[in-house]
C-alpha positions in Angstrom: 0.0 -1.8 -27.9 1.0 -2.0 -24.5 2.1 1.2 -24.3 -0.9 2.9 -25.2 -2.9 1.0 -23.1 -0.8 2.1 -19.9 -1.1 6.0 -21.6 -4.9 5.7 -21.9 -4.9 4.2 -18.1 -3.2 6.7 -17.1 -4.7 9.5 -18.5 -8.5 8.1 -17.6 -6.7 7.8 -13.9 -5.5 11.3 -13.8 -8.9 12.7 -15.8 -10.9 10.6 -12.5 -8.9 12.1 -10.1 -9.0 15.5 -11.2 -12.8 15.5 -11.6 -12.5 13.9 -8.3 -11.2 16.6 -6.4 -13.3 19.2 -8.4 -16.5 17.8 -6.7 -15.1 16.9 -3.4 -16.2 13.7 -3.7 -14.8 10.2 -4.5 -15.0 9.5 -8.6 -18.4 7.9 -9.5 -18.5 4.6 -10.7 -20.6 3.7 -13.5 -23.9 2.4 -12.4 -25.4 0.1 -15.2 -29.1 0.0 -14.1 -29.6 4.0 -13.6 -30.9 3.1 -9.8 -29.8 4.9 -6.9 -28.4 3.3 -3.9 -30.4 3.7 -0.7 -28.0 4.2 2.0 -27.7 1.4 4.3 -28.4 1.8 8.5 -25.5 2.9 10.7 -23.7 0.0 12.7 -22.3 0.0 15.9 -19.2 2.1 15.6 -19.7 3.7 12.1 -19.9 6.9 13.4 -16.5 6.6 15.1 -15.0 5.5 12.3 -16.3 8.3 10.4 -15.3 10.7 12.8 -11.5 9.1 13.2 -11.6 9.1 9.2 -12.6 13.0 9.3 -9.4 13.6 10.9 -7.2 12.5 8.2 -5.4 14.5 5.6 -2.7 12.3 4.7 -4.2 8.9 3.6 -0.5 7.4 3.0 -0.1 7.2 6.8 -2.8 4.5 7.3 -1.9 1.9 4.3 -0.3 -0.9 5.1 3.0 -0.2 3.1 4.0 -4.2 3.7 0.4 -5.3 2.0 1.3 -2.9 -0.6 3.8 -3.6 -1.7 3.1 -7.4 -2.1 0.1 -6.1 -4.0 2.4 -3.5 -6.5 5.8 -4.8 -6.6 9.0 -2.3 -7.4 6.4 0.5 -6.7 7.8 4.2 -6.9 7.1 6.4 -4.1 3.4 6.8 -2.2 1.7 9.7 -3.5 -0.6 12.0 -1.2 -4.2 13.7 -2.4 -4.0 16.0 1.1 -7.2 17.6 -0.1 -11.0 16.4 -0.4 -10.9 13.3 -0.8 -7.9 12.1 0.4 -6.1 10.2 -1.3 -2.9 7.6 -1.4 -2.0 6.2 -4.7 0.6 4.0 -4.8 2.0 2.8 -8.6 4.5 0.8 -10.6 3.6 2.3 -13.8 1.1 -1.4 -14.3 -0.7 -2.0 -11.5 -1.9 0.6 -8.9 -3.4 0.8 -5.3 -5.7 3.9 -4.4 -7.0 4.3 -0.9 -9.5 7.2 -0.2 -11.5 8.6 2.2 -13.7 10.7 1.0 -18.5 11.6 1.8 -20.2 8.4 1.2 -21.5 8.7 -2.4 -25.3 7.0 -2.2 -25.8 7.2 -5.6 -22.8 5.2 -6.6 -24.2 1.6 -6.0 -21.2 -0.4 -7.3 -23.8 -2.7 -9.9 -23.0 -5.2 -10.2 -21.4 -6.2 -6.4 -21.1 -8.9 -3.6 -21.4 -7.3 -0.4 -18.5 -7.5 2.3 -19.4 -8.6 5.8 -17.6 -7.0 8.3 -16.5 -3.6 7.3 -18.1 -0.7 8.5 -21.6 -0.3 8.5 -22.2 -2.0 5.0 -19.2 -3.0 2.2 -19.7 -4.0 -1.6 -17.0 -5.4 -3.4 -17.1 -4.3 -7.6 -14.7 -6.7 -9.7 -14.8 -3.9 -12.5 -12.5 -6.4 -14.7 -10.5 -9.5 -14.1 -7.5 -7.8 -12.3 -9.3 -4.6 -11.2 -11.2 -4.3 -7.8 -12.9 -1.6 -6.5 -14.1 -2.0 -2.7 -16.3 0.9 -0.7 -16.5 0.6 2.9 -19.7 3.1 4.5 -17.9 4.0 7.7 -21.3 6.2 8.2 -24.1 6.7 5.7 -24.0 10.4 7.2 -20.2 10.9 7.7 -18.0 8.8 4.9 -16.7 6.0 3.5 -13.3 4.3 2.4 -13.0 3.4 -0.6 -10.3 0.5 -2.4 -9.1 0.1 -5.8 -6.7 -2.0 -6.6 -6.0 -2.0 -10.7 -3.5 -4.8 -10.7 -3.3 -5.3 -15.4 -1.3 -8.6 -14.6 -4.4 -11.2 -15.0 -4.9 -12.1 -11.1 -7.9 -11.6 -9.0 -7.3 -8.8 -6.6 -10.6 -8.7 -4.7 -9.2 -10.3 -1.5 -5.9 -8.0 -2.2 -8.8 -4.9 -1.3 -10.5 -6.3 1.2 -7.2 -6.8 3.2 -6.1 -3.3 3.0 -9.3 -2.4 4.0 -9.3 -4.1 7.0 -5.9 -3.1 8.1 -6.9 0.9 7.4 -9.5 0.1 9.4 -7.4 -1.0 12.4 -5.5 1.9 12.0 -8.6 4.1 12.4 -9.9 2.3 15.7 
């Protein structure tokens, strides 16, 4: 049973990514109410955050490799999307962290959310399921967004867990 669970999270993870990459722009989310997002004003410093996100092709070099691996114990190596959207993925075969930078996807409201002070222009936090978090950060409604998953399958609440590496890929950006 457990088995095929991992198999059909896996393949749904790889099926995400690869439809992903064919649109150039982060995986949608599901968005139960049909409404689109209006995108939020930019903050102070949301463009430069964009524009120091832009630069990046290799997403690996900006997670906090201590964080995650407190977040996915044992985990095998990082692996490196180093084309639109960029992407880290790091893995255990259970639990996963996925950091991307990738266009700011209005449409993709994250319903239902709790927005994140703090972070970039405008944050929402998505607890998809027990132990799954999904976190976007709007660097610049124009220019991009980060975007945190963290699919931990072990029972514990891992919105704080994307929130942290948020902020610390966000250090690294400034």
């Amino acid at each position: 049973m457990a088995r095929s669970r991992l198999r059909i999270f896996v393949e749904l993870n790889l099926a995400i990514m690869l439809v992903a990459a064919c649109s150039g722009a982060p995986a949608a989310r599901p968005d139960a109410s049909g409404a689109a997002a209006s995108a939020p004003p930019a903050g102070a410093g949301g463009a430069s955050l964009a524009a120091a996100a832009a630069a990046i092709t290799d997403v690996c070099t900006l997670v906090p490799m201590d964080l995650a691996s407190s977040i996915v114990p044992n985990a095998s190596t990082p692996q490196s999307q180093t084309f639109p959207p960029y992407r880290c993925t790091i893995s255990n075969g259970t639990s996963v962290l996925e950091v991307t930078i990738g266009a700011y996807d209005a449409v993709d409201p994250l319903i239902p959310n709790e927005p994140v002070a703090g972070l970039g222009t405008a944050a929402y936090l998505q607890k998809q399921q027990p132990d799954n978090a999904y976190l976007k950060v709007i660097l610049d409604p124009a220019a991009g967004a980060l975007y945190v998953e963290v699919a931990g399958h072990d029972g514990k609440d891992h919105g704080d867990d994307a929130i942290a590496v948020a902020k610390r890929v966000l250090d690294a950006l400034q």
